[in-house]
N, C-alpha and C positions, 0 to 999 in steps of 0.2 A: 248518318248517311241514308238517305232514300233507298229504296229497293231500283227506280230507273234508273238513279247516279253508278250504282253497284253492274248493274246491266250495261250501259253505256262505257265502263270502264273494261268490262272484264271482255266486250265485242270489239274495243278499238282496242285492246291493250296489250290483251294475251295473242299467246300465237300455238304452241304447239299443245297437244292431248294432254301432256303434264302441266301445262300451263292452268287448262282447265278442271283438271284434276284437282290441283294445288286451291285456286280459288275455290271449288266447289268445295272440298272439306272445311276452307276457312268461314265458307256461308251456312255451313251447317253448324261448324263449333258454335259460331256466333250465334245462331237462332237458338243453340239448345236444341238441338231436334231427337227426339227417340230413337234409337235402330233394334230392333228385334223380329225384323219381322224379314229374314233372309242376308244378313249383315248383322253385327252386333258392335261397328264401329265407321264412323265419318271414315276415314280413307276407302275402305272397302265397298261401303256404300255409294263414296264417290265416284269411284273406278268403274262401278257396274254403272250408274247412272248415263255418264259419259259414252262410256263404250256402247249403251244402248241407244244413245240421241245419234251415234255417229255408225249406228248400224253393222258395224262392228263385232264380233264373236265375245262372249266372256272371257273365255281363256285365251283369250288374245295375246298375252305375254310367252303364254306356254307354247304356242303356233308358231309365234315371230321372235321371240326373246325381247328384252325391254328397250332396244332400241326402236320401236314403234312408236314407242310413247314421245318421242319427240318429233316426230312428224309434223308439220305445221297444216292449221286447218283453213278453212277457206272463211269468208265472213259469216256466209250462210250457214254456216255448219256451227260457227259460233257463238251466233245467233240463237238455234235452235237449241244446243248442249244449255247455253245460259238460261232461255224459258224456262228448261225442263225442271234447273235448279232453282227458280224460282219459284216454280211451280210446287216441288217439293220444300220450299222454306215456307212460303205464304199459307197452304192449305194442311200442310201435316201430312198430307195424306201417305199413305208407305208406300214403298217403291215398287210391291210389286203389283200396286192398283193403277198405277202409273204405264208399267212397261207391259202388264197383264199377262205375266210371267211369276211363277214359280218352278221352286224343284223342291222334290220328294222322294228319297229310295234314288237319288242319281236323275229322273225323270222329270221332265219339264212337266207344268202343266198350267193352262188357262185359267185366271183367276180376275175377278170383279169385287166390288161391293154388294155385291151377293152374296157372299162365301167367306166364310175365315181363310186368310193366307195359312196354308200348312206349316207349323213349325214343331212338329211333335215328335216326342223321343219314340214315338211307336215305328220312325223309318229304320232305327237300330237295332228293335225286334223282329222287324220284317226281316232284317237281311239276315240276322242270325235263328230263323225260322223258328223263332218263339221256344228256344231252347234255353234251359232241359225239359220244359215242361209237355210241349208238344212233343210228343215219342212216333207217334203214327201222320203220316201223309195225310189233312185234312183234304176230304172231297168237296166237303161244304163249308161255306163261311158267309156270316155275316159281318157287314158294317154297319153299325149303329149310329146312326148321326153322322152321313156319310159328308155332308156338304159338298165339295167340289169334287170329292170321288178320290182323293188322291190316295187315301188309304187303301178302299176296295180296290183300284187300279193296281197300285203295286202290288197291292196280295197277290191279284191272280198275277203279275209278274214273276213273282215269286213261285208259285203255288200254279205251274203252270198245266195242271189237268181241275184245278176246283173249278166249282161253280159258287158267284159270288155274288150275295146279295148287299146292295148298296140302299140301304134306308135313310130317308128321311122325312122329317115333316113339312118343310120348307120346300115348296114349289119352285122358287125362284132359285134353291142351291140345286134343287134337283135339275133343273135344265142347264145349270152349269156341268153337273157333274155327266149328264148324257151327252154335253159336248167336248167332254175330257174321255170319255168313255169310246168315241167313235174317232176321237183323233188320234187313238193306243190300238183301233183296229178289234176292239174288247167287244163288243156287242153280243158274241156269240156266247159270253160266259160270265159279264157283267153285267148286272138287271137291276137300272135305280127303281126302286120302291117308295110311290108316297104310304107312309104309315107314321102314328104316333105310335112308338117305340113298338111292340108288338102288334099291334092292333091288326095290323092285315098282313098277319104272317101264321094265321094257324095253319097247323099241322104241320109246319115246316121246323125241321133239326137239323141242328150244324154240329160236327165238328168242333168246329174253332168260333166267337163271336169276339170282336174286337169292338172296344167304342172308345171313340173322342167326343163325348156329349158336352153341353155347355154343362160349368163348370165351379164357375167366377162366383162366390160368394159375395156380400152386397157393401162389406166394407173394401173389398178390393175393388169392387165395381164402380164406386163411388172418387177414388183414385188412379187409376186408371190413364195414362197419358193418353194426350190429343191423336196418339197417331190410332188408337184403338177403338176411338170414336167412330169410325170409319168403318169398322165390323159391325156385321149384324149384330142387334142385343141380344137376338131369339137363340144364336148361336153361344152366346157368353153366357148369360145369366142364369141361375139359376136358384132361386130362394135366397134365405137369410145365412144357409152355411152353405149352399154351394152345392147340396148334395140331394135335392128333389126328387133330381129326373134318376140319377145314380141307384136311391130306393127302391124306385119303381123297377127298375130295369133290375135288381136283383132280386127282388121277389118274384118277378116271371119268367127269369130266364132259365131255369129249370127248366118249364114246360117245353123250354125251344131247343134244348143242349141233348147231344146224343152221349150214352153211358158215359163215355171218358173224356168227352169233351173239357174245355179251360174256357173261361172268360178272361178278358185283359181289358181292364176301365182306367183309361185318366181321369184323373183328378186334382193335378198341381197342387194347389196352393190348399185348396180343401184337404187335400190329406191330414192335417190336423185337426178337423173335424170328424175323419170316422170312427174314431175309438168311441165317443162319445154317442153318434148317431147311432154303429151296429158295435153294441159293447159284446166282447167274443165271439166276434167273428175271424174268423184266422184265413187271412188272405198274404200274400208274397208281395215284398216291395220291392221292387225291383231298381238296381242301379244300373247304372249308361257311365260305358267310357268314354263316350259323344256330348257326355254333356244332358243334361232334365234331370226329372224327377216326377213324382208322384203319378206310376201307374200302377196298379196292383194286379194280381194274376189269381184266380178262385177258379177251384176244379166245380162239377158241381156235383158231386158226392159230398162235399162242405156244405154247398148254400144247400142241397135239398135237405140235412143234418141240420142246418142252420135254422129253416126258415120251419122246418118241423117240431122243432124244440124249445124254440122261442117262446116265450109269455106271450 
């Protein structure tokens, strides 16, 4: 069946919100579509899609109870709901490139094919204030690879007297993240920075430095579903194990880190490469009752021990 027969059917056919609901998940199973990127399953993905063509609240069930969901819709409105599913059947693209919405830490935030969609277990350390390890109120903090800022933002959410630095190399994530930054009212305490990883951050020490750097090692890169196509590479890639920029950034983050300071680095998938990469180095794995994996936590009374001892 054509994709206009599918459109033509589901605009004369259906009638209520579950109607379109119902269809949109069956257009998703059928294409195979990925969800990871603010959903992790066709209904869920459905629900938000919908609810966003028809302008709509997300927690619209919780506001109304589920008897909204049979509300009957107008043509025009089913018209538009169907584009939108087509829209995300034909091109891959993920939903929140679509509705140009994310959340992070609880907080919306503005997102493009600029920027990776945030979906990182770092919003589970945020809220439990990077504990046990962080003991003292950080004043300073960096984000490293801050892309759309969602990290740095909720920090100083979080961390509501720091002052926070939002790095990155990428012009184009940094004008994203200045426009998530002024939309949180942040300006006064969040400062995107272009730098390659330290580069123009001498004489400055933190506290706390957090990074979501790219990542993605080249066999995982090379598989990869279509809906990831759509992220920047600059933001994914990095080398043959994933762990390029991760080296660099631990051989100088010394110079940047105040006495008692912690680093916290994702790494996913590459985590099975650091043993190998920094063989004894003794850094903290950290688990999520939310669900990830692969960040690690290094004081840097280790890495300055580390990188002083080394061959």
């Amino acid at each position: 069946m054509t994709d206009k027969i599918y459109l033509d059917e589901a605009i004369n056919d259906l009638h209520s919100i579950l109607d379109m609901v119902r269809w949109s998940v069956s257009r998703f199973n059928d294409a195979q579509l990925y969800f990871g990127h603010g959903t992790d399953n066709a209904w869920d993905e459905a629900v938000s899609l919908v609810l966003y063509g028809l302008h709509l609240p997300q927690d619209m069930a919780a506001q109304t109870g589920e008897g909204l969901f049979n509300a009957r819709l107008t043509r025009s409105e089913r018209e538009m709901v169907a584009e939108l599913v087509l829209k995300r059947v034909q091109t891959r693209l993920p939903l929140p490139y679509i509705t140009n919405e994310a959340w992070f830490c609880g907080l919306p935030f503005y997102v493009d094919e600029r920027v990776l969609i945030p979906r990182s277990p770092f919003a589970e350390l945020i809220e439990t204030r990077f504990a046990p390890f962080v003991e003292q109120t950080p004043s300073t903090i960096l984000d490293m690879c801050t892309g759309g800022g969602c990290i740095a933002i909720a920090l100083a959410h979080q961390f509501e007297l720091a002052h926070v630095d939002a790095v990155d190399i990428s012009s184009d994530a940094l004008a994203v993240a200045d426009m998530n930054i002024q939309e949180h009212q942040l300006t006064d305490r969040v400062y995107p920075i272009a730098s390659d990883l330290f580069t123009s951050l001498q004489g400055q020490k933190y506290d706390l430095i957090v990074s979501n750097p790219p990542y993605v090692d080249a066999e995982d890169m090379a598989d990869l579903p279509a809906e990831y196509q759509h992220e920047p590479e600059l933001a994914l890639a990095s080398g043959n194990d994933g762990l390029d920029l991760v080296e660099i950034m631990l051989k100088q983050a010394v110079d940047y880190m105040t006495q008692d300071a912690w680093l916290f680095v994702e790494v996913g998938n590459s985590e099975v490469h650091m043993q190998h990469r920094f063989p004894g180095l003794e850094v903290h794995w950290l688990t999520f009752e939310n669900g990830g994996h692969g960040i690690f936590a290094v004081s840097r009374q280790v890495l300055a021990q580390y990188w002083n001892t080394e061959d």
